[in-house]
C-alpha positions as CSV (number, residue, x, y, z in Angstrom):
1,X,34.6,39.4,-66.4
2,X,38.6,40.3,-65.1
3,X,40.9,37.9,-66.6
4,X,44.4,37.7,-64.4
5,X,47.7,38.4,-66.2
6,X,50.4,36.8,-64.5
7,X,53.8,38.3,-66.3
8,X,56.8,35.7,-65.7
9,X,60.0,37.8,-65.3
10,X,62.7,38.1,-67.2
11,X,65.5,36.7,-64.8
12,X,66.7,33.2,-64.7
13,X,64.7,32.3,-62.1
14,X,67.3,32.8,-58.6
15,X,66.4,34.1,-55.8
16,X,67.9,36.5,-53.7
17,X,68.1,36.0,-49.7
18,X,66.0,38.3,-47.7
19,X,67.8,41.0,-46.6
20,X,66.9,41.3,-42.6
21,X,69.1,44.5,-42.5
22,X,66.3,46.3,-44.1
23,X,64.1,45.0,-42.4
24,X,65.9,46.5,-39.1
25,X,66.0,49.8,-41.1
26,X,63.0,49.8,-41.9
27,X,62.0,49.1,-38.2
28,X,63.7,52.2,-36.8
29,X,62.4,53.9,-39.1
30,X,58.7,53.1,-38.6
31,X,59.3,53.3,-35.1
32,X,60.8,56.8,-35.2
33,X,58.0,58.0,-37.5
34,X,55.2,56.7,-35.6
35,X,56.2,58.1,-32.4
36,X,56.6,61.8,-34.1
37,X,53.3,61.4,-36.2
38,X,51.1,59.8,-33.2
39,X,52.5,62.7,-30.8
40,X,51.9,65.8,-33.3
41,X,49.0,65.0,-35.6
42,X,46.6,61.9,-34.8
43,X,46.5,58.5,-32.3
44,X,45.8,56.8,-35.5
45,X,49.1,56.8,-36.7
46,X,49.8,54.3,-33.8
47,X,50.1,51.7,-36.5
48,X,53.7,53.0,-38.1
49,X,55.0,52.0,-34.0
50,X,53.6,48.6,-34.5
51,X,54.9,48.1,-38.0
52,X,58.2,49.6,-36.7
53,X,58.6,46.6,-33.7
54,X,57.3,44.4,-35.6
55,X,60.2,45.0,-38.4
56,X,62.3,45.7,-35.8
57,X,61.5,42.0,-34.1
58,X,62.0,40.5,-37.6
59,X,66.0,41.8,-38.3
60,X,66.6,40.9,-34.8
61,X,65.6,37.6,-34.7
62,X,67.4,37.0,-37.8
63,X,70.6,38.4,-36.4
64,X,72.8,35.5,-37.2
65,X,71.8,36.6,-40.7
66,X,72.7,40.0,-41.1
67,X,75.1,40.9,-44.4
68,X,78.7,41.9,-42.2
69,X,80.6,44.1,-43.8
70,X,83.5,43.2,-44.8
């Protein structure tokens, strides 16, 4: 029988705020890698566009919430 190992980690327990920039990022980029694989290599990559608009969707709902730079 698997016995589950939870690990606690070693910070002091805060919590950082999502960072919806990334999420924008890592939209794009999805998108942009979907479109190229789909068109070159296989329909089955249609996914990475989905994953990309979905991300995509996510930063941009959470606009208000985007780190400015300052």
């Amino acid at each position: 029988m698997d016995k589950l190992i939870i690990k606690k980690g070693e910070g002091k327990g805060i919590i950082e705020k999502t960072s919806y920039q990334a999420f924008f990022t890592m939209g794009v980029s999805f998108l942009a890698l979907g479109i190229i694989l789909t068109s070159l290599v296989n329909p089955g990559f249609i996914g990475f566009i989905a994953l990309g608009i979905i991300y995509m969707a996510i930063g941009l709902t959470n606009r208000d919430k985007l780190k400015k730079s300052e």
